[in-house]
N, CA, C and O of each residue as an XYZ file, in Angstrom:
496
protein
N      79.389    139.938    133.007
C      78.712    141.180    133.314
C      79.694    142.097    134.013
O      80.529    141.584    134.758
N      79.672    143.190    133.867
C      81.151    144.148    133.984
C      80.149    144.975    134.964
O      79.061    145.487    134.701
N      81.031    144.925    136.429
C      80.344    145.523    137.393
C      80.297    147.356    137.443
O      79.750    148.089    138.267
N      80.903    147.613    136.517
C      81.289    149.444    136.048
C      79.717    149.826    135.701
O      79.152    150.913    135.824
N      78.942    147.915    134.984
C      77.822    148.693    134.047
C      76.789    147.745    134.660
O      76.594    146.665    134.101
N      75.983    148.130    135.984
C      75.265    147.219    136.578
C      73.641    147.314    135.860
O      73.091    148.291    135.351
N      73.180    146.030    136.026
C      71.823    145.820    135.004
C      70.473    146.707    136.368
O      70.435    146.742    137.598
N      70.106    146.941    135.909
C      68.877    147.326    136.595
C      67.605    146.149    136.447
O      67.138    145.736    135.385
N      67.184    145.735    137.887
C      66.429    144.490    137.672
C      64.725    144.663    136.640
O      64.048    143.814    136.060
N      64.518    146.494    136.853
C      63.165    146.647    136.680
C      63.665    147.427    135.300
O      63.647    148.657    135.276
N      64.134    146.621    134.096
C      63.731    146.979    132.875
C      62.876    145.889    132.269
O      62.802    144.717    132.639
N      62.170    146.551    131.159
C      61.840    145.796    130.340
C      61.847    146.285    128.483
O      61.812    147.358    127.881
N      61.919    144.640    128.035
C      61.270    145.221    126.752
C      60.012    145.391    126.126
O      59.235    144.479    125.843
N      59.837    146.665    125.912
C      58.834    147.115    125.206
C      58.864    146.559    123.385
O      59.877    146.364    122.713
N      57.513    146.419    122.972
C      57.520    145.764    121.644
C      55.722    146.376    121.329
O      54.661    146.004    121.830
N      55.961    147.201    120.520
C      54.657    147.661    119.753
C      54.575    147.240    118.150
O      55.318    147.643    117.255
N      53.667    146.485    118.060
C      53.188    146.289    116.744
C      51.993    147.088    116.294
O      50.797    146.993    116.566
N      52.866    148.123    115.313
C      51.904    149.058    114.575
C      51.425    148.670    113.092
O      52.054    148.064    112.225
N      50.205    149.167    113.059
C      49.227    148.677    111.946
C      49.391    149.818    110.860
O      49.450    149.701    109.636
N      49.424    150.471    111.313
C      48.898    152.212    110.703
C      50.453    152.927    110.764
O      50.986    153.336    111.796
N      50.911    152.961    109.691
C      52.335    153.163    109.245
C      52.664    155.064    109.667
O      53.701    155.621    110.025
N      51.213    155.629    109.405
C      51.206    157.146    110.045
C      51.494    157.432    110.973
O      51.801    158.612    111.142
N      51.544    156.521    112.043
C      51.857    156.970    113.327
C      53.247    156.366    113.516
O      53.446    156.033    114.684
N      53.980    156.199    112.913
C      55.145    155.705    113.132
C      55.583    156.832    114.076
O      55.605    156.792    115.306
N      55.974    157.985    113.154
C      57.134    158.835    114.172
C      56.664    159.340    115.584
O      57.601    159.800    116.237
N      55.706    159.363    116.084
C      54.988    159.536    116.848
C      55.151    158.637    118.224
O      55.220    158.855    119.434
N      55.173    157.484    117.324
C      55.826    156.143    118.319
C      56.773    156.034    118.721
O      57.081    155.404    119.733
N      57.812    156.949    117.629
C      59.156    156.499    117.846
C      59.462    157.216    119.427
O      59.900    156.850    120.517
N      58.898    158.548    118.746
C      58.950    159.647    120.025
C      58.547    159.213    121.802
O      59.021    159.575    122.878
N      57.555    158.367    121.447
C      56.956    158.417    122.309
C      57.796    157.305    123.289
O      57.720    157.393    124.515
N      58.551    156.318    122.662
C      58.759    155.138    122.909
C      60.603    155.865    123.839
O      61.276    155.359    124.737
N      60.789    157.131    123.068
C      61.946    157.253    122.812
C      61.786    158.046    124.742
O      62.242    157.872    125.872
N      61.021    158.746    124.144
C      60.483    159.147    126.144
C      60.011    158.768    126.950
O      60.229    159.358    128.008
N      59.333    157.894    126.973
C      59.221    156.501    128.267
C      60.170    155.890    128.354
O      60.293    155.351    129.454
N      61.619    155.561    127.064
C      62.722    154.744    127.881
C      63.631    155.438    127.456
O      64.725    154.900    127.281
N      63.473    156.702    127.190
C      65.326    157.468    126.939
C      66.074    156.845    126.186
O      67.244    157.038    126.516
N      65.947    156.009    125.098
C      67.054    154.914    125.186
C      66.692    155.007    123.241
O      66.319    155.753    122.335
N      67.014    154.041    123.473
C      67.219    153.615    121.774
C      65.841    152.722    120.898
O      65.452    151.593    121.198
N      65.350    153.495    119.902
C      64.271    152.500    119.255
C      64.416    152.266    118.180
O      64.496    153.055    117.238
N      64.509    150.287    118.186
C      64.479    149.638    116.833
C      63.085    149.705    116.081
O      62.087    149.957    116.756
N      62.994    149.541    115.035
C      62.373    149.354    113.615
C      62.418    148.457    112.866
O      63.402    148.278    112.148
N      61.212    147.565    112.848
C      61.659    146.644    111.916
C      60.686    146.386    111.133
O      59.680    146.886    111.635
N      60.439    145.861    110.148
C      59.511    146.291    109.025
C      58.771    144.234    109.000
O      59.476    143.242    108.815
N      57.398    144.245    109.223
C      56.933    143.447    109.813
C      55.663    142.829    108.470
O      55.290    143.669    107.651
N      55.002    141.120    108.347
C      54.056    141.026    107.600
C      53.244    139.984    108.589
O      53.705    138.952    109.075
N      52.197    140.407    108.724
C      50.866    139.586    109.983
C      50.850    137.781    109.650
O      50.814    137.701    108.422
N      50.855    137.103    109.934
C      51.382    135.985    110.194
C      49.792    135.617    109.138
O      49.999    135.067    108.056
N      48.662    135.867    109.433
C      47.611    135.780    108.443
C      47.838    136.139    106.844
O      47.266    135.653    105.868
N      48.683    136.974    106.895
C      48.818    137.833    105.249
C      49.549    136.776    104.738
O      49.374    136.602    103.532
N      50.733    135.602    105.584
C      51.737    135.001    104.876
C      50.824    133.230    104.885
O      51.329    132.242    104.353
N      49.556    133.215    105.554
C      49.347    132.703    105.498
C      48.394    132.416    104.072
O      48.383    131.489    103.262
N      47.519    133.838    104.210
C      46.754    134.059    102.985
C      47.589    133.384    101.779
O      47.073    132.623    100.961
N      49.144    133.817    101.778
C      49.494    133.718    100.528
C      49.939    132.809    100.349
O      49.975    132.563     99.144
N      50.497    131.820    101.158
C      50.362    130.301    100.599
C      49.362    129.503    100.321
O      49.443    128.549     99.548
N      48.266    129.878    100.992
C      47.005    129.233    100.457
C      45.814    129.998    100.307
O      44.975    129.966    101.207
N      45.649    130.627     99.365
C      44.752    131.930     98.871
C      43.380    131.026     98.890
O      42.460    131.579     98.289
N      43.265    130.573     99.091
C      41.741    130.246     98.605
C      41.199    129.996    100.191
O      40.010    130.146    100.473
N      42.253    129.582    101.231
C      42.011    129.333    102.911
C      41.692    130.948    103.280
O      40.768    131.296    104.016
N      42.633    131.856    102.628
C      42.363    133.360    102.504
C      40.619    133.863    102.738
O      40.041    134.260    103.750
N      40.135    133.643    101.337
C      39.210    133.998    100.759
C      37.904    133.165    101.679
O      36.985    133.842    102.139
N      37.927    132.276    101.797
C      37.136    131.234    102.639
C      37.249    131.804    104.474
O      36.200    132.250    104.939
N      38.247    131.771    105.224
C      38.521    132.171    106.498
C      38.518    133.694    106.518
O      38.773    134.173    107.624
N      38.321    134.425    105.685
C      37.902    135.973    105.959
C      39.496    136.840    106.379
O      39.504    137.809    107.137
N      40.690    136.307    105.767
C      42.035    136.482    106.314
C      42.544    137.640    106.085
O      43.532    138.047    106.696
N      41.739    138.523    104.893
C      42.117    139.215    104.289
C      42.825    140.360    104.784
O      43.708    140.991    104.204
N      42.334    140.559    105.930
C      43.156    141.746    107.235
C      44.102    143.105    106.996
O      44.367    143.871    106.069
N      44.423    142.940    108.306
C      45.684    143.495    107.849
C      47.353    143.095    107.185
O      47.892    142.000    107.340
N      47.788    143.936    106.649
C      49.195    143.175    106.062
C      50.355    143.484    106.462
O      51.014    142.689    107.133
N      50.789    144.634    106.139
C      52.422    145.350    106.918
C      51.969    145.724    108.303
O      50.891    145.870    108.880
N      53.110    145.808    108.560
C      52.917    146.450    109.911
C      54.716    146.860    110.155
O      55.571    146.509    109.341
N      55.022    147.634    111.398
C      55.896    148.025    111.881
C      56.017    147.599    113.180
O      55.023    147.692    113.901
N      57.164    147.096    113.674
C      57.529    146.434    115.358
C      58.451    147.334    115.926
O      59.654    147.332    115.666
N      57.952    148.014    116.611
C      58.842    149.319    117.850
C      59.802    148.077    118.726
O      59.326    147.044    119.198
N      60.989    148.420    118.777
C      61.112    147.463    120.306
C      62.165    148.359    121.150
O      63.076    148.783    120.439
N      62.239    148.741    122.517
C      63.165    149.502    122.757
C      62.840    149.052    124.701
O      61.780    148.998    125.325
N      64.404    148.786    125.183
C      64.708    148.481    126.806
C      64.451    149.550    127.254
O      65.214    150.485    127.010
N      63.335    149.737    128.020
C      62.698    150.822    128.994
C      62.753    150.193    130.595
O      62.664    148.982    130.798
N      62.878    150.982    131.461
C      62.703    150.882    132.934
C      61.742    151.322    133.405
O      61.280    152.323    132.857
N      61.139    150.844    134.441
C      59.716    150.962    135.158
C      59.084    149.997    135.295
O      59.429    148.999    134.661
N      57.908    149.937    136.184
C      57.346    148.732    136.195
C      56.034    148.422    135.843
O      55.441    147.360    136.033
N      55.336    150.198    134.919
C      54.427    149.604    133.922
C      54.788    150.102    132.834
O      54.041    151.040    132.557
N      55.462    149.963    132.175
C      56.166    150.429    130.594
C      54.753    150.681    129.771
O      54.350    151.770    129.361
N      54.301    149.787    129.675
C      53.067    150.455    128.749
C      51.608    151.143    129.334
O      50.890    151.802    128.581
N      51.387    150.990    130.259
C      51.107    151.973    130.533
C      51.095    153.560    130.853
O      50.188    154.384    130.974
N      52.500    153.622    130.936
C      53.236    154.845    130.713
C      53.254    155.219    129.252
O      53.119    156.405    128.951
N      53.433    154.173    128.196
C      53.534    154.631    126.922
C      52.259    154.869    126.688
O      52.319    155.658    125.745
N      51.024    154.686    126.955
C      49.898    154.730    126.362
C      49.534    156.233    126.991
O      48.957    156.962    126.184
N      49.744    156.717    128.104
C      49.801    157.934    129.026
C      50.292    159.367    127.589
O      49.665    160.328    127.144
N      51.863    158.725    127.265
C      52.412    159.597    126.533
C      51.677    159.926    125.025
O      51.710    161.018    124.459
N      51.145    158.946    124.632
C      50.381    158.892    123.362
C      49.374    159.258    123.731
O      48.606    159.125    122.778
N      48.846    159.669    124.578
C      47.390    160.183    124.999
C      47.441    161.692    124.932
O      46.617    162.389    124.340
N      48.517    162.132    125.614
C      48.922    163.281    126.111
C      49.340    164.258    123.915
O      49.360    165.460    123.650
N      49.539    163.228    123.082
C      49.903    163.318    122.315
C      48.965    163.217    121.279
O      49.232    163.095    120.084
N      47.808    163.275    121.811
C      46.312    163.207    121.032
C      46.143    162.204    120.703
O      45.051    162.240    120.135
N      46.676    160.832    120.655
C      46.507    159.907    119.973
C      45.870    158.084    121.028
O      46.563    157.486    121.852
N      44.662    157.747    120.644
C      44.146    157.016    121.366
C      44.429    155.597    120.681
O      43.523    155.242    119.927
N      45.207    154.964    120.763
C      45.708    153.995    120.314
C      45.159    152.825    120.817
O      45.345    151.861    120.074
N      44.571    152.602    121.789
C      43.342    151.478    121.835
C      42.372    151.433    121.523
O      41.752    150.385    121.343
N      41.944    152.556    121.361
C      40.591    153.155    121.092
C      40.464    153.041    119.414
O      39.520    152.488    118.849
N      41.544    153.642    118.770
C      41.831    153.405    117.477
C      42.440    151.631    116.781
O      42.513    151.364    115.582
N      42.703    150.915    117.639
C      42.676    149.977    117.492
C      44.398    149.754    115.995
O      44.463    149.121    114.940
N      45.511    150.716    116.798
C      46.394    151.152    116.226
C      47.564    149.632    115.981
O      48.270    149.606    114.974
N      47.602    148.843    116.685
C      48.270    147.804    117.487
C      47.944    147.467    118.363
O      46.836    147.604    118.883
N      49.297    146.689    118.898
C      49.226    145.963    120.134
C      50.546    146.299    120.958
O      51.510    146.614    120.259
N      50.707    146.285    122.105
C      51.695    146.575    123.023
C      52.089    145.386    124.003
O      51.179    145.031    124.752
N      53.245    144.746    124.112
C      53.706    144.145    124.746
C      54.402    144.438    125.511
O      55.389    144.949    124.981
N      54.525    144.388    127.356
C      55.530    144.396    128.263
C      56.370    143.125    128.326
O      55.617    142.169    128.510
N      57.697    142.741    128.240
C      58.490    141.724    128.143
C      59.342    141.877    129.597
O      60.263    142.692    129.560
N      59.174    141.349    130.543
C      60.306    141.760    131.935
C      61.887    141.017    131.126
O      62.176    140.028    130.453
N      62.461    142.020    131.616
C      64.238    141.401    131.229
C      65.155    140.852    132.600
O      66.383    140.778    132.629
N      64.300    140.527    133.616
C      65.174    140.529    134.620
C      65.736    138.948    134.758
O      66.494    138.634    135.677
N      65.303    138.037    133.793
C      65.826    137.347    133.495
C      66.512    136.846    131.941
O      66.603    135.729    131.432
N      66.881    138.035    131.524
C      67.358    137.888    129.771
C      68.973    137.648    130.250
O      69.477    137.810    131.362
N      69.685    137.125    128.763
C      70.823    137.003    128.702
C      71.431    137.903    128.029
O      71.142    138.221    126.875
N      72.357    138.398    128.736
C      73.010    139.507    128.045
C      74.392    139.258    127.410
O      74.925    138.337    128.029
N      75.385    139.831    126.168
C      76.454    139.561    125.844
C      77.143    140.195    125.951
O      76.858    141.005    125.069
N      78.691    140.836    126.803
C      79.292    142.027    126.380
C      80.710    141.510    125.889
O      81.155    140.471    126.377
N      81.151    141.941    125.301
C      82.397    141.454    124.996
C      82.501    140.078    124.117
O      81.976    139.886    123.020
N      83.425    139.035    124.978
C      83.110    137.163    124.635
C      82.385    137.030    126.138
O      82.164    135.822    126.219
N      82.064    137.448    126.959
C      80.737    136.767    128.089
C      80.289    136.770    128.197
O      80.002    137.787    128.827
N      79.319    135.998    128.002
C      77.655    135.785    128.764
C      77.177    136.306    130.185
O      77.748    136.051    131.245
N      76.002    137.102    130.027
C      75.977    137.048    131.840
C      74.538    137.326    131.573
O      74.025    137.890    130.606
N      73.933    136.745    132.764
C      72.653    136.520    133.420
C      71.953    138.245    134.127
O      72.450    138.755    135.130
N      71.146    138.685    133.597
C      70.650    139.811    134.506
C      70.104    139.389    135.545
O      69.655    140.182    136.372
């Protein structure tokens, strides 16, 4: 860990799993202004949909039919309620994302993640 670039103990990762592919950019924005920082994208299938499809008939029987794609926001934000702040910004942004039942939002604390820079490992 290179003391030039000190970790801040109160980040975390943020991780939104979106259902509703419309609100993507919206998220991005939103995600992008609660942590200033950088947001990944990754193109996602509900653990039910892959289940459906190995055994379609467990599908059809267990009611699995659900949802299928989805999109996973993930981006290192600071503060110490990250999503609640994000849900603030999406509010402010017309958009009621619990209410709409848009996803799900995960706070992840990093103050114990491993970080890599260079060839070293270091401990936040």
């Amino acid at each position: 860990m290179s003391a030039s670039n000190p970790v801040r103990k109160d980040m975390h990762l943020l991780v939104v799993v979106l259902f509703e592919e419309s609100y993507a950019d919206t998220l991005i924005l939103s995600l992008t202004s609660v942590g200033g920082g950088q947001v990944t994208i990754l193109d996602g299938v509900s653990g039910t949909q892959n289940l459906s499809q190995s055994i379609p008939f467990f599908a059809e029987f267990l009611g699995m039919g659900g949802r299928k794609v989805c999109k996973i926001l993930v981006s290192a934000v600071p503060g110490p309620e990250p999503t609640l702040h994000l849900l603030e910004v999406l509010e402010e942004a017309d958009i009621q994302f619990v209410e709409k039942d848009l996803g799900e939002i995960y706070a992840i604390p990093l103050s114990g993640a491993v970080t890599v820079e260079g060839n070293a490992f270091g401990l936040i």
